[in-house]
N, C-alpha and C positions, 0 to 999 in steps of 0.2 A: 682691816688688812691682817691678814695671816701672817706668821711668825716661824721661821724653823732654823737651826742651826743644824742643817749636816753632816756637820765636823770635817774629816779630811777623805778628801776626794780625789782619786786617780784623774789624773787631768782630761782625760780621753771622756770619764763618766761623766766629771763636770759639764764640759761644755755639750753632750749629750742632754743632760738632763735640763738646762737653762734650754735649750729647745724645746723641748718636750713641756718644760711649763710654760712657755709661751702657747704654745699649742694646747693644752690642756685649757688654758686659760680664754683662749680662743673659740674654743666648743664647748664653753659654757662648764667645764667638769671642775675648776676650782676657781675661786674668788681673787681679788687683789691679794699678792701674795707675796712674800721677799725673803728671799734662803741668802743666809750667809755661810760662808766654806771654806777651808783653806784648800791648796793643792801638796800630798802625798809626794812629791818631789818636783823640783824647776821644770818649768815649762816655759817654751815660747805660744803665745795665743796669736794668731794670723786674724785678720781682718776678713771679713768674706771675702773681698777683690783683691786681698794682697797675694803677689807672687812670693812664694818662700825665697827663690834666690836673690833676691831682690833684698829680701827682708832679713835673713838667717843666715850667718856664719855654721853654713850644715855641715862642716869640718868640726869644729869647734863645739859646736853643738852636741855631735856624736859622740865625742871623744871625752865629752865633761857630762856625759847622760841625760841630754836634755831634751823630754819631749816635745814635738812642735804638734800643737793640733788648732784647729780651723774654727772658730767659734759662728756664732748664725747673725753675728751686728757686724756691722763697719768699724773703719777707722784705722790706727797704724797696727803694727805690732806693738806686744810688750811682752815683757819678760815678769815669773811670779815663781815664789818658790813657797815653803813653809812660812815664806817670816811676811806674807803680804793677806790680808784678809778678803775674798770675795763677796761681794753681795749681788744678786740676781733678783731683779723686782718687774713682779708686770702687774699692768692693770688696763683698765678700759681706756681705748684712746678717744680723747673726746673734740677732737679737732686742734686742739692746741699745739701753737707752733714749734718747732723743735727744739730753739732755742729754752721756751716755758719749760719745757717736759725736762730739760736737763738743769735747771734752774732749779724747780720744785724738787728732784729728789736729791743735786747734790746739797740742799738744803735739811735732806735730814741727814746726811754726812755732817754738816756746819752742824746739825745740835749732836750729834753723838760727842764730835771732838769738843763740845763746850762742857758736855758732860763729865770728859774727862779734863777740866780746866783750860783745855785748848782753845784760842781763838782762831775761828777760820774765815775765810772770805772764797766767794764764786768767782772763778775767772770764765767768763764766757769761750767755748762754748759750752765747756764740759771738765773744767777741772777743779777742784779745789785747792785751795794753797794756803799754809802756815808760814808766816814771816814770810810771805814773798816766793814761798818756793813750793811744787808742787807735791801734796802729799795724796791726789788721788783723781786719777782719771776715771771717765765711763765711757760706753760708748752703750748708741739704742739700734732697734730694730722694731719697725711695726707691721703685723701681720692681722688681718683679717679680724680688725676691730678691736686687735690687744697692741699694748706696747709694751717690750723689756730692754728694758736700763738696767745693765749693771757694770762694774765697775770693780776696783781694787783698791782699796786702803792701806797706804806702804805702813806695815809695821814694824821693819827691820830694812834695810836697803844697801845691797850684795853691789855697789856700783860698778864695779872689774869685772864682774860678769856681766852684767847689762851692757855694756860698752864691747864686750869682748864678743859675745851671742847675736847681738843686733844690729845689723847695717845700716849707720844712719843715713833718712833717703833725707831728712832737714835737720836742721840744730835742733835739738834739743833739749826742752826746759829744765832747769836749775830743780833738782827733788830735795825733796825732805822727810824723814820718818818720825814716828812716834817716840822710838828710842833717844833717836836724834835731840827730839823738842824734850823731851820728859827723862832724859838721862838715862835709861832702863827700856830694855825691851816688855812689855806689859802681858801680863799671863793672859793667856787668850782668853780666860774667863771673863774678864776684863774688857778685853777689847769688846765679845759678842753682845755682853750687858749696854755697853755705850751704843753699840746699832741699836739693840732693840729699843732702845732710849729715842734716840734719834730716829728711826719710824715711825713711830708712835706718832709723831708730828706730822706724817704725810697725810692719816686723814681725821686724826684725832683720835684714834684706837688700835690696840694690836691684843690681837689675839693670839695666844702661842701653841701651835703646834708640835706636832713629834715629828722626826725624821722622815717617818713611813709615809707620812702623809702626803707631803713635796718632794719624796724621793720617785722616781719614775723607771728606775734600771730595774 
């Protein structure tokens, strides 16, 4: 599996380019692959089927500069600013059930945070959680024999905004951060070493790429 860090991303680019390497990935042009990214200011990310008004305090939103853009997986909204870590991982879909496919990779989530001393545990369907509370959801999409899973890893957690930007359509699960668990917010260099760590384990090797390579804008 391919390896890239490319660093902080206009939210509009991101979720542009997690399309584009699903699709890349798809017509055979790159291998199993996993980019981690911060986003360049708060965003709301929409679900493919979500309605913004439904989902977005777009009063609120405006007025505190927070972009909303539409990502190409399911599932609710969430809100991400500088302080939350992205990863975007695809690889060949091999029939496994949905539940497996979100098991397996939030499982290199669980070795990253152990790398940094953290103990984690899977909450089906798709989240991770420290002491009980959640420090990282994902959501998938599979297209034309690829699957991409990714996901956010709270590394700092803004809750008065999340609460204030998000309309909630159900309760919502108890969070937790890095800072939180570990007293300190953790230099990013930090945090991208513990993914690359925690991949590693998806199929036993990672090879590290440059930016250009899994960049697609």
């Amino acid at each position: 599996m391919l390896f890239s860090d490319l660093g902080c991303l206009e939210p509009e680019d991101s979720v542009r380019n997690d399309d584009l390497l699903l699709r890349a990935h798809s017509s055979g042009d790159v291998p199993d692959a996993v980019c981690v990214y911060s986003r360049t200011v708060p965003a709301v990310s929409l679900g493919r089927s979500s309605v913004t008004e439904e989902c977005v305090d777009l009063d609120y939103a405006d007025r505190n500069g927070i972009t909303i853009v539409r990502r190409a997986s399911g599932g609710s909204a969430i809100f991400s600013d500088t302080h939350q870590m992205t990863y975007a991982a695809v690889f060949r879909d091999n029939g496994s059930p949905r539940e497996d496919v979100f098991e397996r990779v939030c499982g290199c989530i669980i070795s990253a945070l152990a790398h940094m001393g953290i103990p984690g545990e899977y909450k089906p369907v798709n989240d991770v959680l420290v002491n009980g509370r959640k420090i990282s959801g994902s959501a998938q999409r599979r297209f034309r024999g690829s699957i991409l899973q990714h996901g956010t890893l709270i590394v700092s957690d803004n809750r008065s905004v999340v609460e204030s930007v998000l309309i909630p359509l159900k309760e919502r699960a108890p969070v937790t951060s890095l800072e939180e668990v570990i007293g300190i917010i953790p230099d990013r260099e930090r945090v991208v070493e513990a993914l690359r760590i925690g991949f590693s384990s998806f199929d036993g090797s990672l090879e590290e790429r440059p930016q250009s390579d899994l960049f697609f804008l």
